[in-house]
Each structure stands twice: as structure tokens, then as C-alpha cells.
C-alpha positions in Angstrom: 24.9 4.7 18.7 22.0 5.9 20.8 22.0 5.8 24.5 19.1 6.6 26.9 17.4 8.6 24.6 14.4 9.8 26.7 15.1 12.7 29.1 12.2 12.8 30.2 12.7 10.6 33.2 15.7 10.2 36.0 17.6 6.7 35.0 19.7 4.2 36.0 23.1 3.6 35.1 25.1 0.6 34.8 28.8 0.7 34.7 29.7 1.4 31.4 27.3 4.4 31.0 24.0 2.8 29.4 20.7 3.9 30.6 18.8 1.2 32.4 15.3 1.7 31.3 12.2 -0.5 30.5 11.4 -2.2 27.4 9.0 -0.3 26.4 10.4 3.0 27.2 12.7 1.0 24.7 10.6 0.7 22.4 9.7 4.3 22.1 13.4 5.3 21.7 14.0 3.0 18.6 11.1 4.7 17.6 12.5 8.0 17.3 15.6 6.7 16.2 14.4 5.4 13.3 12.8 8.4 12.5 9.1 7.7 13.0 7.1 11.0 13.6 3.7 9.0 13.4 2.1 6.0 14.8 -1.3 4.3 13.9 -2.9 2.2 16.9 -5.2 0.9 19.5 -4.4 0.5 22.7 -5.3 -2.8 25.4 -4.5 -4.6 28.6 -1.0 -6.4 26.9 0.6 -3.3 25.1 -0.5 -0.6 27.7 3.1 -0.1 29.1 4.3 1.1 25.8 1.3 3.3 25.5 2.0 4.7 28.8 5.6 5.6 27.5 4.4 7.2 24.3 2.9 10.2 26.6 6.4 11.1 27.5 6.9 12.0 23.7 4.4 13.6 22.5 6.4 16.2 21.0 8.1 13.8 19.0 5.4 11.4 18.0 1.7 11.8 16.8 -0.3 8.5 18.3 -3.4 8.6 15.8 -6.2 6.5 17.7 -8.3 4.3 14.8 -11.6 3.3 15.5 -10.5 -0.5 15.1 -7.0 -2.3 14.2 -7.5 -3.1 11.0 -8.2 0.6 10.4 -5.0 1.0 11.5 -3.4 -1.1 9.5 -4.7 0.5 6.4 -4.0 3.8 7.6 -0.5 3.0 8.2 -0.3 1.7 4.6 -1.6 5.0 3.4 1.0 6.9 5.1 4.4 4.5 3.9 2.5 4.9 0.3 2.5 8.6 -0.2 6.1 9.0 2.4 8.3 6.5 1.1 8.8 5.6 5.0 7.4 2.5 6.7 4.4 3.0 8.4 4.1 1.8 12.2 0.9 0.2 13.4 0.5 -1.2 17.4 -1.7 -3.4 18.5 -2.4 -5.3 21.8 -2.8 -9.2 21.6 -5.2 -11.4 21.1 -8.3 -9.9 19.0 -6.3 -6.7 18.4 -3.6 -8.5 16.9 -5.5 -10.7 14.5 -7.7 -7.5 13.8 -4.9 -6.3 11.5 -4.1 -9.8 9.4 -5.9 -8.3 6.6 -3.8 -4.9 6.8 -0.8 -7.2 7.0 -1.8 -9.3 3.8 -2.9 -6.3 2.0 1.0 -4.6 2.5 2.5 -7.8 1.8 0.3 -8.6 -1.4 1.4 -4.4 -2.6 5.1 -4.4 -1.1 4.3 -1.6 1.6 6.7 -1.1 4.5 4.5 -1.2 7.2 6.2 -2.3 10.8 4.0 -3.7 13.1 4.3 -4.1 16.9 1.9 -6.2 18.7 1.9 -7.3 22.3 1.6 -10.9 24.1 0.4 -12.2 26.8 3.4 -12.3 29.7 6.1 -15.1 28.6 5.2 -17.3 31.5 1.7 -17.8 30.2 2.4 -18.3 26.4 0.7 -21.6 25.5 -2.1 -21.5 28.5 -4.7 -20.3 26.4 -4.3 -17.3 28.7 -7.0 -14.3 27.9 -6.4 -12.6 25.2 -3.8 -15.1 23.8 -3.4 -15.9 20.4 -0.2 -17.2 18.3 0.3 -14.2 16.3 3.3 -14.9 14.8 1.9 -18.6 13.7 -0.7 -16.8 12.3 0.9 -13.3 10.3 4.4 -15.7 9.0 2.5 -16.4 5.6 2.0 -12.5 5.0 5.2 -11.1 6.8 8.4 -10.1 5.2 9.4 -11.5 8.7 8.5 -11.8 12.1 9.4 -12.3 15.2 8.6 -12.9 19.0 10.4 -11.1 21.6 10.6 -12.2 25.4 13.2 -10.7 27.3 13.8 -6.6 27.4 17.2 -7.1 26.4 16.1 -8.4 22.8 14.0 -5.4 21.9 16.8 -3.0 20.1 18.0 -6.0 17.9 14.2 -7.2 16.9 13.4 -3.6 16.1 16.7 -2.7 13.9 16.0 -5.8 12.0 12.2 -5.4 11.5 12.9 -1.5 10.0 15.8 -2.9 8.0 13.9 -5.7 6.2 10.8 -3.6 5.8 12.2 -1.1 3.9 15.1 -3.0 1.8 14.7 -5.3 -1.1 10.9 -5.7 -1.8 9.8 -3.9 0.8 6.7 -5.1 3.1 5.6 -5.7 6.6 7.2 -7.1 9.2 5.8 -8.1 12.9 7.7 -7.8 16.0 5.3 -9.4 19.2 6.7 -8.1 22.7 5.6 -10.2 26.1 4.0 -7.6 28.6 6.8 -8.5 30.9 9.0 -7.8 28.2 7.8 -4.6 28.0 8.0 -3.9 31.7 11.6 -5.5 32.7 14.6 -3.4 32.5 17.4 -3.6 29.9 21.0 -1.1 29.5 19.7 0.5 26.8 22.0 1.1 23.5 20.5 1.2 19.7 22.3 1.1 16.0 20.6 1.1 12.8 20.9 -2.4 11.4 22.8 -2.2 8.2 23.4 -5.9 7.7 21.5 -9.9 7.9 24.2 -12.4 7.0 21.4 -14.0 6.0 19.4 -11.5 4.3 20.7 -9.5 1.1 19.0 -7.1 -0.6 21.8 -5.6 -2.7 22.3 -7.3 -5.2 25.1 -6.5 -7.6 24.4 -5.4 -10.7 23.7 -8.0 -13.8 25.7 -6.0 -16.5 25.6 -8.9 -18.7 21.8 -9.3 -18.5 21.6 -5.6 -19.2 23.9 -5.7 -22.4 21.5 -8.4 -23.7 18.4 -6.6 -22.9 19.6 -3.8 -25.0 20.6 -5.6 -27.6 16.8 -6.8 -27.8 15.4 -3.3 -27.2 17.9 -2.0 -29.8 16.4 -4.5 -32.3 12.5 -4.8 -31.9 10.1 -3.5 -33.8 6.7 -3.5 -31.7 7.7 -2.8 -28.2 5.9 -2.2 -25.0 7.2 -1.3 -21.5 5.2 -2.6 -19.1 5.5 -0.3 -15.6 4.7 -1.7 -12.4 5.0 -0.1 -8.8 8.2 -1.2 -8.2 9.2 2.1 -10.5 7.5 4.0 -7.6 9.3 1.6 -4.7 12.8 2.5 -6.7 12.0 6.4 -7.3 12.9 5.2 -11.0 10.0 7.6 -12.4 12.7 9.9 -14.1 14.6 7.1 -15.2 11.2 5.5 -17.0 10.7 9.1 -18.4 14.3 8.9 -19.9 14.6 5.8 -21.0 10.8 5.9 -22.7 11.8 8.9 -24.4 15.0 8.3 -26.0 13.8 4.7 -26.9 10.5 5.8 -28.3 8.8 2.7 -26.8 4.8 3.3 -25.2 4.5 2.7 -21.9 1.7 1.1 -20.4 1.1 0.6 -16.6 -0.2 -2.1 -14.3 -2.9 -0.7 -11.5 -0.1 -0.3 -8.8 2.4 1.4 -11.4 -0.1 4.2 -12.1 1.0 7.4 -11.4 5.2 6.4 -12.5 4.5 8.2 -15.8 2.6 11.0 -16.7 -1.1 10.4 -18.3 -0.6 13.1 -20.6 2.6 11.9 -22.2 3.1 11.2 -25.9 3.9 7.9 -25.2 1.7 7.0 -22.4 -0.2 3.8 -23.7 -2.6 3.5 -21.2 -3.9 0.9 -18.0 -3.0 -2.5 -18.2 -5.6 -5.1 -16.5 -8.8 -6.4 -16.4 -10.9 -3.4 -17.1 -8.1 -1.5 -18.2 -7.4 0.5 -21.9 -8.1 -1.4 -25.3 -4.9 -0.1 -26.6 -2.5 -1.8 -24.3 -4.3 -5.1 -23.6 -4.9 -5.7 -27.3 -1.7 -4.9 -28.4 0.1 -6.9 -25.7 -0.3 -10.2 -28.1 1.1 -8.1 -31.3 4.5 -7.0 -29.9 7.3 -8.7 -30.1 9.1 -7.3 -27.3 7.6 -7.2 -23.9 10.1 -4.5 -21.4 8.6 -5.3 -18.0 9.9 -3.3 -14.9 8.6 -3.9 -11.4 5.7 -5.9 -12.1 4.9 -9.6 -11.2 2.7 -10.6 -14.3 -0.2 -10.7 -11.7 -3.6 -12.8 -13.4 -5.3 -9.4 -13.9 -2.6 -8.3 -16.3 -2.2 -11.5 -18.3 -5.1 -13.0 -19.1 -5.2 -16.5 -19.9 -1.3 -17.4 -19.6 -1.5 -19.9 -22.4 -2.3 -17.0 -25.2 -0.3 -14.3 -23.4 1.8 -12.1 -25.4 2.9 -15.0 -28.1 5.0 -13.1 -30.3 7.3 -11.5 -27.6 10.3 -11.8 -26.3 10.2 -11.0 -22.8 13.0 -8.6 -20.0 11.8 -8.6 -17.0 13.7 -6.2 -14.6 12.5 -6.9 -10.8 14.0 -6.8 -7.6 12.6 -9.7 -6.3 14.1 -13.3 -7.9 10.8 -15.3 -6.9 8.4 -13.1 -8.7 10.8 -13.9 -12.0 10.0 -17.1 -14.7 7.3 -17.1 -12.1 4.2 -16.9 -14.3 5.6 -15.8 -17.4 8.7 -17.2 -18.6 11.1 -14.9 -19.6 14.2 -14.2 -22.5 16.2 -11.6 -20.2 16.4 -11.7 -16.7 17.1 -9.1 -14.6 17.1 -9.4 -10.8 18.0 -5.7 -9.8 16.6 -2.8 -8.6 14.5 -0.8 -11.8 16.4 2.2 -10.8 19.7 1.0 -11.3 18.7 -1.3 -14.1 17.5 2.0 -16.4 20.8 4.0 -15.2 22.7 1.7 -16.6 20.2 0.7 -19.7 20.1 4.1 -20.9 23.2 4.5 -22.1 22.9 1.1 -24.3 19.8 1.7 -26.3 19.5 3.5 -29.4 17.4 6.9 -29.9 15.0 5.9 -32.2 11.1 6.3 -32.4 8.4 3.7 -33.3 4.9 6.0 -35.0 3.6 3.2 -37.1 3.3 1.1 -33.4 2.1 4.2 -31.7 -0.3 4.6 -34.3 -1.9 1.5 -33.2 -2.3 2.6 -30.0 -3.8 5.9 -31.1 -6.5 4.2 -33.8 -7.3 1.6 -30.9 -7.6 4.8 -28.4 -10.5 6.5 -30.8 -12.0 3.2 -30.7 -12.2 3.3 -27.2 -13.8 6.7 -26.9 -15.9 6.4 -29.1 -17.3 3.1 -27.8 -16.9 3.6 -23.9 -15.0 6.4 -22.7 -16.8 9.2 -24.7 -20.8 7.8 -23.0 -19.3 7.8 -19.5 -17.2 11.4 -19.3 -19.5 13.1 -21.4 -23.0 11.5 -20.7 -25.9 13.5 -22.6 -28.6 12.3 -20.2 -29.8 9.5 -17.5 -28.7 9.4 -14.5 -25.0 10.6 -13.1 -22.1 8.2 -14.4 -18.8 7.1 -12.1 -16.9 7.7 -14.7 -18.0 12.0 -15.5 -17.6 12.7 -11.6 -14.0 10.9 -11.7 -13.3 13.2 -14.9 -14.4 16.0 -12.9 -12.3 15.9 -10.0 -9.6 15.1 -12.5 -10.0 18.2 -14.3 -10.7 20.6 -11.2 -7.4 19.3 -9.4 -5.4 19.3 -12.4 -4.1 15.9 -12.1 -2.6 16.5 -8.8 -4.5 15.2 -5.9 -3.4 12.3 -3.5 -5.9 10.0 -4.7 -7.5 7.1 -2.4 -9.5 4.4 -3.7 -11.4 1.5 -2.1 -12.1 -1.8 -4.4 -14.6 -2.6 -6.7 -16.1 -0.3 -9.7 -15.3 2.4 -7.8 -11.2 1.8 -7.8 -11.7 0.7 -11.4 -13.3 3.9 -12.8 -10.6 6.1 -10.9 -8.0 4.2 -12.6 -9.4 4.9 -16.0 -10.3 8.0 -15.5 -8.2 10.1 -13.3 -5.2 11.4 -15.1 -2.3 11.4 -12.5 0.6 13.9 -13.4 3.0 13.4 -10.4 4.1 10.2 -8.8 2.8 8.3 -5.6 -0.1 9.9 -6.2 -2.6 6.7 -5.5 -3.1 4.6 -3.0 -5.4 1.5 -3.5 -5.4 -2.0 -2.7 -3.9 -4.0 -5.7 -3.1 -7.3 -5.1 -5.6 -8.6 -1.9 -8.4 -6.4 -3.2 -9.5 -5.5 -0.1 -12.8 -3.8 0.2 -12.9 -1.1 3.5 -9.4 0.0 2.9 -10.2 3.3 1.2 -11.2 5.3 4.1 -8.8 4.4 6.9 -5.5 4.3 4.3 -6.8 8.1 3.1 -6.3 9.0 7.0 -2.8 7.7 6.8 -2.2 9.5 3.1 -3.6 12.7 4.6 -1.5 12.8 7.3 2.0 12.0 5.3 1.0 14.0 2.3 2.3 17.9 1.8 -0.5 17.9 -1.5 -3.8 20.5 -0.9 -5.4 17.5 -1.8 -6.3 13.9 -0.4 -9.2 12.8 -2.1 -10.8 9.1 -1.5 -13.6 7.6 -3.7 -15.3 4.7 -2.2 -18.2 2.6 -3.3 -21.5 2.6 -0.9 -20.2 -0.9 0.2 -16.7 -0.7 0.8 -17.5 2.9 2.7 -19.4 1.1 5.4 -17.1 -2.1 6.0 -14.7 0.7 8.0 -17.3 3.7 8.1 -16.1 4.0 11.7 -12.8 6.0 10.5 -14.9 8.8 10.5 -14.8 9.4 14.4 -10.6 9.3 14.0 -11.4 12.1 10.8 -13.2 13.9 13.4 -11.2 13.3 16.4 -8.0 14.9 14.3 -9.7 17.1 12.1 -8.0 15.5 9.0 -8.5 17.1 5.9 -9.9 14.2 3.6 -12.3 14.7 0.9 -14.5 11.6 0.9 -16.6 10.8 -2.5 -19.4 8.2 -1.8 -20.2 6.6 -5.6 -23.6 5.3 -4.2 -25.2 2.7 -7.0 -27.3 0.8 -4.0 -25.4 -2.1 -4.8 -22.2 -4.1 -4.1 -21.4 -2.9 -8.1 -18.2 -5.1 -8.9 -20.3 -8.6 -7.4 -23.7 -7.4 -9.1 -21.5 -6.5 -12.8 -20.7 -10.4 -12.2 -23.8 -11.7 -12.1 -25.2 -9.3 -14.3 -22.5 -11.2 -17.3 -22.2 -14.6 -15.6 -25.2 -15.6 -13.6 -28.2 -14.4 -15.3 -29.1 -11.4 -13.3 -29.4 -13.3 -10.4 -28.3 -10.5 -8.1 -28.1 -12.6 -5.1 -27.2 -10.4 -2.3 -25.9 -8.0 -3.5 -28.5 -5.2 -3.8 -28.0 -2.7 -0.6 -30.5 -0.6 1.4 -28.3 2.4 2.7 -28.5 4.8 5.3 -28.4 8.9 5.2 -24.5 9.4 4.5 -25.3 12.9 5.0 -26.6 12.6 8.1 -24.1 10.5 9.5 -21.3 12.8 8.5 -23.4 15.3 10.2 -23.0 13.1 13.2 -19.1 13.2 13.1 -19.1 17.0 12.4 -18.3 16.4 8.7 -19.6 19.0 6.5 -21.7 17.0 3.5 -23.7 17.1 0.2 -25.4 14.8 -1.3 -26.0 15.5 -5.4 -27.6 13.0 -7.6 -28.7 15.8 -10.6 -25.9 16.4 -13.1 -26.5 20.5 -12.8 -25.5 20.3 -9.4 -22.2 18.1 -9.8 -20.2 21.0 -10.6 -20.4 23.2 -7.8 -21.2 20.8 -5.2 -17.6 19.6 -6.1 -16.1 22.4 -6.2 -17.8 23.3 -2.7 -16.0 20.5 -1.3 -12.5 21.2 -2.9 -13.1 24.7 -1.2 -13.9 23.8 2.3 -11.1 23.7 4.6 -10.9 20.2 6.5 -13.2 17.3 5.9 -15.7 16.7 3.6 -18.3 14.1 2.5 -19.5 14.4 -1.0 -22.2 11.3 -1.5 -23.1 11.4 -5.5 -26.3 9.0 -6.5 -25.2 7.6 -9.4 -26.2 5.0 -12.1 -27.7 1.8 -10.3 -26.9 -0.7 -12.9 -23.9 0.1 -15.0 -21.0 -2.2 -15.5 -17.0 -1.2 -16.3 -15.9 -1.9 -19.3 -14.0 -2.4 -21.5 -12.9 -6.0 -19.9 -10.8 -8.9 -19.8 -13.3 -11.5 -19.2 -11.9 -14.7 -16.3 -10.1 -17.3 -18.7 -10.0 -14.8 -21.9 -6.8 -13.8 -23.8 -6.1 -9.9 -22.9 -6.0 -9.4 -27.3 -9.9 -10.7 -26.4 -10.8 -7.6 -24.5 -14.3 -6.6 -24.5 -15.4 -3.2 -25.7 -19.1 -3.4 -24.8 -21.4 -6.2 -23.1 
């Protein structure tokens, strides 16, 4: 029980000892309670009172001011990426609250703990059309975990407990608590506990030993498996568990876009990137096994393929913590609604050792094939101009695998997929499931800032880059150390790759005139380089791995190049195409 946490200021007490303080000098003491040492924001007329009580702590909590809402939004999804803890965003109401819906729907889509805390109008106004008003919690309930409006002082501590408890149990994901101004001004006798328990929320589900018995028994007797890794490895810190089970099974793992980074590239039995523009191995060979071991995943469309042809020769375990996201799209043989962590703890000791080199052989033969079709022309290019792909390799190489690394959406996110080769977990943060172009930048702040690595890199696409280009002035105003790589084609290269293979070349609006990267960074104090000759890529990377701080590294590369191989809309994945 905590009671009148801030010394700061004389208070008030009632007769049974609790401080008598304001709500939002409230709020700032749940805060620290729950352990939050940094906050993403932007301040206005409805939510100033709780930014007039973060000044008392500044010792305790960093405020980082974002150039606009949704900035941070994606900034606090950076940070709960690369911590484990749920990020906290604030907001004022009206525009400043529906600034951060797409933050909100891009943490809900990727199960990312973010709280948010937006203010209202005063109570007494609610429903006036008042300035600045706007139904927040009508509009964020679709792409909340939960929310909730709060009107009195007194209901602040309860709100708060719940909102950290639900964000970070379960499936974890965002959660919206909207305080009235004159919620955040009246007085309340202030006491805080930790939620521990909903009655109508449970997120600990016992454990389905039966389910588990059965999925060994299928593991123990397949020929041509596959596990099929998603993020919620990362969620559950299952990474070693993966590593333990994979290896005493024998079974190739392959991982969905989110999952990258829960298993080493360079391992034996690393299959490769499932999806869309993913490896040729692990696509192909989905629709030859006959055992399909999925763990945290949600058999999203860019996985799959077309549903009817999907993997029709397998038996399917699917091990997620989330009961909707199960027989969802992909019915299932074995059903396992636990936590992956728990599941493989108590899988392990079921399955046989055993070892599967005729499959993996497979994989390797369909691997060449790769390389020597795609992967070989776009690391190891022997002339034109640069190539995403050889300055992802690059930075690969130099870092050894073990940068933070940041991606926006598009080719851009695609290529550092395929080509970085992670070696240590949570070590990417992109946008999975909303796809949501701008949210490089501001979410490598938030990675920066929660990350003990050397290394927070970002690559962003000339177009994604400028939809929150702004960020720069909070890189500036902090001095955080983010290494921003600009993959500058001139075009909007995901959209144009589209109508390049679907509409005839018809690049309809998607071309882009640019400005002088260089010389904006130069504008924000950013040290920068622009290289577009491939004698120069090199050092000029190098130079920026060097340079304490920031740094904006803008490489002109190929105008007109598309990702391959790929999945193409309506296609089986065992259709994947190598070339176009």
C-alpha cells in the first residue's frame, strides 16, 4: 500500500492517515508506483494539471516531449518493445487524443503494452460539444485492450491499477484511461495497491496437460515438421525454451515478421522468414509438411497465403495465449490456449531427441536456390546502382547481429527482415500487423531510450521518413543517440512494386520529389552523409556507427527495384515467386 507518495508538497490529512492530494498529483504517484521511469507526451489546456505535477518529479520521471501525439504513441511502443514494460503515452483531449488512434491500433494489432492517459473536457461539459471535446473512449474501444473514463478523483487509483494490470497480462496491448480536468484538480485521500485481480478478467490460465500430451504424441511421430515462431515467444521470454525444444526435437524453425529475432539467424536449424516476401524455403515447404508446431502466432493473411491451399498435408498445434486468435483462420488438430513459455516447459520433457536431415535438406537445396536467384544479386551486387538489400547486409555485418533494429513499412521493413541477421532477442521493432507507415522514426526514440545496446539503428524508406520527419526536433531536443538510414528510391517503393506487377506501370502517384535530407538534419544539429556510390558505402557507414549521438545516413539507392521473392495476393505460399 502506498500513501501520499509525493514529498514534495505539505498535505492534508484525513483521519485515518491518507494524504489528501489532487488527482493528478495522483496520477503521478501511480506512476511511480508502477515503476514508470519514462513518459512520452504532449501537453494542452485539459491535461495541464497533471503536467504541472510531473515537474515535482523530475528525478523520478523523464517527460520526453514529441513533436506530435501520434509520435508519441509510436515512441512509447518502441520503448515497451525493447523493455518488456508498458510504455506510457499522455495526451490532452480533443485533437491530441485522436492524434494517437493510429499508435493505439498499431499496439493493439502487435500486442504492445502501451498505457495511455488522455484528458477530457470537465465532466459537467461532456456531451456539449465543448472545445476540444471529443468521445475518446467511443472512438479508441475497437483498438483497446480496455478503456475507461474517469470523473471523480477518487476513481483515479482503481482505473490506473487496472489499466497496468490488463496491459501487461494475457495478450498484452493498450489500454486508455480518460481523466475530466476537474478530475484531475479535485482532491481525493490518496492510497494505491497493485491490482492483482479482475473477477472478470483472467489471464492465467491453467495449464492444458492433456493438450500437451497429445501434441507430443504428434511431434513424437511426424516426419516433416516445421515450428512456426511468432512474437508471442518474445511476449513469454520463451526464446530459450524455443532454443531447447528446436534442438532436442531436431525440427526447423521458421519465423513470422514479429517473431524475428526469438531464434538466432545463424542456427542450424533456423529455416528462415515466413510471409509475403519472406524465404523460399519456409513458404514452400509449408504445404509439404505434415506437421505444422505454431507458437504465438495468429496465422495472419501474410503468412498463409490463400487459406484454401494452405498447408494441406498437416496436422496442425497451435500453442497461443489468446483463445480468439485459435480455429480462428486456420483450423487446428491440437489446441493449446497457454502461455508458449509454459507450454515448451512442460513439452520438452515429452518429445523425443531425434533429428530430421533429409527435411532440412530441403530447406538447404531450396536456400541455394534462393541465393543464387535473389539474395546473391542484392548483397553482393557487381554493378548499377546501390541495392537495399547490400547496405542492410552491411550494417548487419559491421554490428555483428547485435543492434536494436527499427524499421518503418514498406520495401524498406521488408529488406531488413531478409537481410539483417539478428542474434539476440527483442532486437526489432517494426509495425507488423497495421503496417503503419511513419512509425520508424518516433518508435526508434522510444527503443533508444529503453535500450542498454551501443546500437539503435532505424531504416526508413524516403516516404515513411517524412510522414513523422518532425521526430527529429525531439532527437535534437534530447540528444538521443539514433542512427537514422534513409533508403531513398524517389518513390513510395512498396505502392510503385504494385503497380509495377499489377497495374501496368501505371505509377499513379507514387513517384516523390524530395528535399535535402542532409540539409535538414543539418537544421536539427544532426551530423549527416549522404552516399549514393558503392566505394563510399563502407566508410560512410562506418562513420556513422562511430559518431557518438545522432546520425543521418541518406543512401540513393536503386529507383525501381522490387522485393522478391513473393507471395503474390490470392496465391498459395508453395506458389512463391522467385523472380518477376
Amino acid at each position: 500500500m502506498l500513501q501520499g507518495m509525493n514529498e514534495n508538497n505539505h498535505k492534508k490529512h484525513n483521519g485515518n492517515g491518507l494524504a489528501e492530494i489532487s488527482g493528478a498529483e495522483a496520477v503521478i504517484n501511480i506512476l511511480i508506483a508502477e515503476g514508470v521511469d519514462t513518459v512520452f507526451g504532449y501537453p494542452g489546456g485539459a491535461i495541464m494539471p497533471i503536467y504541472d505535477n510531473l515537474m515535482n518529479v523530475e528525478d523520478k520521471i523523464s517527460h520526453i516531449l514529441t513533436r506530435h501525439e501520434q509520435g508519441a504513441a509510436h515512441a512509447a511502443q518502441g520503448y515497451a518493445m525493447v523493455t518488456g514494460k508498458p510504455g506510457v503515452c499522455l495526451a490532452t483531449s480533443g485533437p491530441g487524443a485522436t492524434n494517437l488512434v493510429t499508435g493505439i491500433a498499431n499496439a493493439y494489432l502487435d500486442s504492445v503494452p502501451v498505457v495511455f492517459i488522455t484528458a477530457q473536457v470537465v465532466s459537467t461539459l461532456i456531451g456539449t460539444d465543448a472545445f476540444q471535446e471529443t468521445d475518446i473512449i467511443g472512438v479508441s474501444m475497437p483498438v483497446t485492450k480496455w478503456n475507461c473514463q474517469v470523473k471523480s478523483a477518487a476513481e483515479i487509483p482503481e482505473a490506473l491499477s487496472k489499466a497496468f494490470y490488463i496491459a501487461t497480462t494475457g495478450r498484452p496491448g493498450p489500454v486508455l484511461v480518460d481523466i475530466t480536468k476537474d478530475a484531475q484538480i479535485e482532491k481525493l485521500n490518496f492510497s494505491y495497491s497493485k491490482c492483482d485481480y479482475i473477477r472478470s478478467y483472467n489471464p492465467h490460465i491453467p495449464l492444458h496437460k492433456k493438450e500437451i500430451e497429445s501434441a507430443a504424441i504428434l511431434i513424437n511421430h511426424a516426419s516433416r515438421p516445421m515450428i512456426i515462431a511468432g512474437h508471442g515467444i518474445l511476449i513469454s521470454h520463451a526464446e530459450k525454451e524455443l532454443l531447447a525444444f528446436a534442438e532436442k526435437t531436431g525440427i526447423p524453425v521458421a519465423l513470422t515478421l514479429l517473431g524475428l529475432s526469438a531464434f538466432p539467424s545463424s542456427h542450424r536449424l533456423y529455416a528462415g522468414y515466413l510471409g509475403m516476401h519472406g524465404n523460399y524455403a519456409p513458404n514452400l515447404l509449408t504445404n509439404q509438411a505434415d506437421l505444422l508446431i505454431a507458437i504465438g502466432m495468429r496465422f495472419d493473411d501474410r503468412v498463409t497465403g490463400n487459406l484454401k491451399k494452405y498447408a494441406p498435408d498437416a496436422s496442425i498445434i497451435h500453442i497461443d495465449i489468446d483463445a480468439a486468435e485459435i480455429n480462428k483462420n486456420v483450423r487446428v488438430d491440437v489446441a493449446i490456449n497457454n502461455d508458449a513459455r509454459e507450454v515448451l516447459q512442460s513439452l520438452i520433457p515429452l518429445v523425443n531427441l531425434n533429428s530430421y536431415e533429409k527435411w532440412i535438406r530441403e530447406f538447404r537445396i531450396c536456400d541455394k536456390t534462393e541465393f543464387d536467384k535473389v539474395i546473391k544479386n542484392e548483397i553482393r551486387p557487381e554493378s548499377g546502382e546501390l541495392k537495399m538489400g547490400e547496405v542492410v547486409k552491411l550494417i548487419s555485418d559491421l554490428t555483428k547481429g547485435e543492434a536494436v533494429i527499427v524499421t518503418d513499412v514498406g520495401q524498406n521493413q521488408m529488406v531488413t527482415a531478409r537481410y539483417y541477421r539478428f542474434s539476440e532477442p527483442n532486437t526489432l521493432v517494426t509495425s507488423g500487423g497495421l503496417g503503419t507507415m511513419g512509425f520508424g522514426l518516433p518508435a526508434a526514440v522510444g527503443a533508444r531510450l529503453g535500450s542498454d545496446k551501443k546500437e539503435v539503428i532505424t531504416f526508413l524508406g524516403d516516404g515513411g521518413f517524412q510522414m513523422t520527419i518532425q521526430e527529429l526536433g525531439t532527437i535534437m531536443q534530447y540528444n538521443i543517440g539514433v542512427k537514422i538510414v534513409i533508403l531513398n528510391n524517389s518513390y513510395l517503393g512498396m505502392v510503385r512494386q504494385w503497380q509495377d506487377m499489377f497495374f501496368g506501370k501505371r505509377y499513379a502517384s507514387t513517384e516523390m520529389v524530395n528535399p535535402d535530407f542532409v540539409a535538414i538534419a543539418a537544421a536539427y544539429r544532426i551530423p549527416a552523409r549522404k552516399v549514393s556510390e558503392r566505394g563510399n558505402l563502407e566508410s560512410s557507414v562506418k562513420e556513422m556507427l562511430a559518431t557518438d549521438g545522432p546520425y543521418l545516413l541518406e543512401v540513393t539507392i536503386e529507383k525501381e527495384t522490387n522485393v522478391m521473392p513473393m507471395v503474390q495476393p490470392g496465391a498459395s505460399v508453395s506458389e512463391i515467386k522467385l523472380t518477376h
